[in-house]
PLY file of the C-alpha trace (Angstrom):
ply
format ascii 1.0
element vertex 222
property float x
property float y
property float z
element edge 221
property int vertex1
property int vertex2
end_header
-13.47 -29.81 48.24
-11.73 -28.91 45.26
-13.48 -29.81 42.11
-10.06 -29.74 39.98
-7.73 -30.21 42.59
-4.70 -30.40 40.70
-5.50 -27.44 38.44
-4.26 -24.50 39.24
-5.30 -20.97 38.04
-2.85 -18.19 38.11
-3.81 -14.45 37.52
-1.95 -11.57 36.47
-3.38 -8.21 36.80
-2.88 -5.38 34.27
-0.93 -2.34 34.09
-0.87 0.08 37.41
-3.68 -1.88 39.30
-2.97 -4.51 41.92
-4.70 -7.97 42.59
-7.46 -6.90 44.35
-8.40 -6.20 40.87
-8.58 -9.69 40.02
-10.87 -10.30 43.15
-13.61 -11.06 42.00
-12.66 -13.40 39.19
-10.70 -15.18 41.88
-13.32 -15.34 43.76
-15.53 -17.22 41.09
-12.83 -19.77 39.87
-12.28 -20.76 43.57
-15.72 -21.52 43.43
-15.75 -23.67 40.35
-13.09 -25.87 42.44
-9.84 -24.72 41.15
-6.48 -23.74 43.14
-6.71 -19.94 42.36
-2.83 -18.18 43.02
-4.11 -14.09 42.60
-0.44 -12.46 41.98
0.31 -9.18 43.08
3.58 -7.73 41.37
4.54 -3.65 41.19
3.48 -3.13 37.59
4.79 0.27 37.51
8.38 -0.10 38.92
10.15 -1.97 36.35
10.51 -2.90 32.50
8.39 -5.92 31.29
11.77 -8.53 31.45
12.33 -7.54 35.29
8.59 -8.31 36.12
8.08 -11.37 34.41
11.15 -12.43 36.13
9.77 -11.32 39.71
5.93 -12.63 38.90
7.73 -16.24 37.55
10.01 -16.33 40.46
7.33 -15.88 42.75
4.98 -18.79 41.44
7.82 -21.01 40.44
6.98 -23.34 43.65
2.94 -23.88 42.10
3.99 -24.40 38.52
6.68 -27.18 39.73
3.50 -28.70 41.96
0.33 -28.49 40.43
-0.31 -30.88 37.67
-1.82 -28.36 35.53
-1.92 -24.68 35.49
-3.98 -22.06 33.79
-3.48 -18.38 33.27
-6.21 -15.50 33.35
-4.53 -11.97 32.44
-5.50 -8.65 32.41
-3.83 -6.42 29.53
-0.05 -6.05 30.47
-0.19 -9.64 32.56
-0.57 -10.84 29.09
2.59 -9.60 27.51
4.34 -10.75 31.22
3.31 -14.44 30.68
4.05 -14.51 26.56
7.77 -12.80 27.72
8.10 -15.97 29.98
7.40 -18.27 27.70
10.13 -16.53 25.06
12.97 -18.46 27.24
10.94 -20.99 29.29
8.92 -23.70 28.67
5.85 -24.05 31.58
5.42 -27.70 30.52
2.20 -28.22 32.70
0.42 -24.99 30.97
-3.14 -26.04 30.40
-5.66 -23.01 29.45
-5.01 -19.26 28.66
-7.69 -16.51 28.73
-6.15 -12.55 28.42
-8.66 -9.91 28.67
-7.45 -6.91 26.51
-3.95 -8.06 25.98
-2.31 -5.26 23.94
-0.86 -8.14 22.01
0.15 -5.86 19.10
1.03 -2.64 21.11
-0.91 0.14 22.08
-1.20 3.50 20.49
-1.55 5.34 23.51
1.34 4.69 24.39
2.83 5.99 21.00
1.21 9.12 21.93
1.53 9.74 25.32
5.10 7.94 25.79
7.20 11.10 26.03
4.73 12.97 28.71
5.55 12.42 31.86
2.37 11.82 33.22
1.76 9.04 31.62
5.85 7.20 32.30
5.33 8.10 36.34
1.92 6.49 35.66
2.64 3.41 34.53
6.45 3.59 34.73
9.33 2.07 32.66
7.04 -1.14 31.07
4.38 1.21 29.91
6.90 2.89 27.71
7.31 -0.27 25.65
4.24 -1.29 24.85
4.07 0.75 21.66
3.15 -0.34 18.57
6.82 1.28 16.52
10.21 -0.77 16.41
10.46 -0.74 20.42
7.47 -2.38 21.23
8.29 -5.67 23.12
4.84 -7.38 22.27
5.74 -6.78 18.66
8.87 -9.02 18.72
7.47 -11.99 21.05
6.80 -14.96 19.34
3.47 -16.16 18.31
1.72 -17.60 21.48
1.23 -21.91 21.06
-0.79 -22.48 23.57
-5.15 -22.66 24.05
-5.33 -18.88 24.13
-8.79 -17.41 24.56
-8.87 -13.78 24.04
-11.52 -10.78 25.43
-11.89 -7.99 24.01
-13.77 -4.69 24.95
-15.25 -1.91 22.51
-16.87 0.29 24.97
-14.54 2.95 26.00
-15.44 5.66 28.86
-12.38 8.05 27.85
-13.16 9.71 25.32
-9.67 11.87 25.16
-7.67 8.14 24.67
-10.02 6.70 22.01
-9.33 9.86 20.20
-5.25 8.88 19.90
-6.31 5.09 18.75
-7.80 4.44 15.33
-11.35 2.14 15.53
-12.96 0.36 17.88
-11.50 0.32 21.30
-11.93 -0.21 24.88
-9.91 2.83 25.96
-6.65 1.36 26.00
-6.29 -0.93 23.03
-7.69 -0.81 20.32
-10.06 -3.72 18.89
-7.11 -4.31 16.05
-4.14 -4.83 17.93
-5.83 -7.44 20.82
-4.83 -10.60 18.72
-1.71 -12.23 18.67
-0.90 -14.28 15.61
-2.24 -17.32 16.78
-5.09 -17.93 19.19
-7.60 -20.25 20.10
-10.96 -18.46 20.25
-11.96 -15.00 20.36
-14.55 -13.00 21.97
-15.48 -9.36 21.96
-17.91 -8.27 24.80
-19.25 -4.65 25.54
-16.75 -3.95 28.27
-14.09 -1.52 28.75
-10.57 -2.05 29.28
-10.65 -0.45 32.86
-13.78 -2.40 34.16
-13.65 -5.69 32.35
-12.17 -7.85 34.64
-15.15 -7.26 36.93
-17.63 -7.77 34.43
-19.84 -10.56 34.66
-20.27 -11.93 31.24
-16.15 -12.11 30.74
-15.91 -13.72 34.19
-18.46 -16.46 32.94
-16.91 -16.95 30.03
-13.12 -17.43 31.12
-14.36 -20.35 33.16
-15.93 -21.74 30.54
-12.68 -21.29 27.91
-10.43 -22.83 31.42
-13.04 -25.60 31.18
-13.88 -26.26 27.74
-11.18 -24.59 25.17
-13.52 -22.33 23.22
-16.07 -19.46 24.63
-20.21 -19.80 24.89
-21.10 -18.02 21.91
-23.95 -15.49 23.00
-26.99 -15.41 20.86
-27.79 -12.42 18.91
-31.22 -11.47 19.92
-29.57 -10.57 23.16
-27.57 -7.48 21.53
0 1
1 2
2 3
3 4
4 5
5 6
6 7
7 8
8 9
9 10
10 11
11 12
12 13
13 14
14 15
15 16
16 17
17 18
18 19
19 20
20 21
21 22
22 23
23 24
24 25
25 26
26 27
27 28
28 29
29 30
30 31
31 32
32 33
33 34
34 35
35 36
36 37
37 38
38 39
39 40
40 41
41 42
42 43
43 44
44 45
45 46
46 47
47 48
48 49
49 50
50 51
51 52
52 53
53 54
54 55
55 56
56 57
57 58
58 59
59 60
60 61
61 62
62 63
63 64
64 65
65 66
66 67
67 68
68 69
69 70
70 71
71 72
72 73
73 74
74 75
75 76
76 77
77 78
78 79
79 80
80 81
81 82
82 83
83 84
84 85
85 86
86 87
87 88
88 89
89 90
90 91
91 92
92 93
93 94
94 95
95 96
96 97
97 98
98 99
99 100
100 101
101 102
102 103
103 104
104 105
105 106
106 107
107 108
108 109
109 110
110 111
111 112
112 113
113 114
114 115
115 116
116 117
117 118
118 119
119 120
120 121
121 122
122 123
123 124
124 125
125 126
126 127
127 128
128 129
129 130
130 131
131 132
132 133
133 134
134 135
135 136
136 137
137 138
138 139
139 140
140 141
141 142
142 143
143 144
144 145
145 146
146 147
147 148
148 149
149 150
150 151
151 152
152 153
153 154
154 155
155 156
156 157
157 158
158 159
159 160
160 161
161 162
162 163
163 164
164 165
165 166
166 167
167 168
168 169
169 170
170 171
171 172
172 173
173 174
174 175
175 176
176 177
177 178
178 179
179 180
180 181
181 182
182 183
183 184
184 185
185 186
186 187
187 188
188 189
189 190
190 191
191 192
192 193
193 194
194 195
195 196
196 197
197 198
198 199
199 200
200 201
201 202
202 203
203 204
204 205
205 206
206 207
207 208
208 209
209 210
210 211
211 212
212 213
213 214
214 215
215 216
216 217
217 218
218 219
219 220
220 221
């Protein structure tokens, strides 16, 4: 018995992981009653504009059925959906959450780019997700759409948050998670690796999908 059953929630995992990464998220939103589509799509084998072509391709039948449909993205499934949405309209989009979108690039990336490690890592799309004239986030348009963002400042590698300036969470750094425009905004004591697992950022991207704007926490619980 679905609670929203015409409201669909599609999610997009990050950067050289898989969906079983978004498991437990799914898990939770099926819960709350919605039609939860967990997308698995080879992250590392092709630049951004071939995978968002592939992911959209693959959910085209949902968006054309459902009568509305949310998105819950994990760092690069971020950039994927905002590429879409450069050339198509999804005109049944309802809600947005990204967790650690590099929405603004990443400086790792400007660092490690040329070493080879990190391009058979995370293959051609990682390469172009810097933060210098190539970066592809850099030239998408500002997002208009309810866009809740996460974003993590606990980082557990201490070699990466050396290469980006501030606050991070390992991958991105607290300054380059927000696109121009955005709904609400949340930061959370997560890391970029771990975060879609985290309780707290689980429990608050269904209550963004539900309500528009996050729970805001009370201090004394710091």
């Amino acid at each position: 018995s679905l609670r929203h059953p015409a409201e669909a929630v599609i999610l997009l995992h990050g950067m050289a992981r898989s969906s079983s990464s978004m498991n437990k998220m799914a898990k939770t939103l099926r819960s709350a009653g919605y039609q939860v589509v967990n997308v698995d799509y080879p992250s590392t084998s092709a630049p951004i504009e071939k995978l968002t072509v592939q992911v959209f391709e693959a959910i085209e039948p949902l968006l054309n059925n459902a009568s509305t449909v949310h998105f819950v993205t994990h760092s690069l499934g971020g950039i994927i959906l905002r590429q879409h949405l450069e050339d198509h309209a999804i005109p049944n989009l309802g809600r947005v959450v990204m967790l650690a979108p590099p929405s603004r690039g990443s400086e790792v990336t400007d660092k490690l780019g040329g070493i080879f490690l990190y391009q058979w890592i995370n293959g051609p799309a990682g390469n172009q997700l810097g933060t210098g004239t190539n970066s592809l986030p850099l030239r998408l348009k500002a997002p208009e759409f309810e866009l809740g963002i996460i974003a993590g400042d606990r980082s557990i590698n201490p070699f990466l948050s050396l290469l980006i300036p501030g606050p991070d969470d390992g991958k991105v750094s607290l300054a380059r998670v927000k696109p121009e425009s955005y709904s609400d905004y949340l930061k959370l004591h997560t890391t970029h690796a771990c975060m879609m697992w985290n309780r707290k950022v689980i429990a608050q991207t269904r209550h963004f999908l539900e309500n528009g704007y996050f729970q805001k926490e009370a201090k004394h619980h710091d």
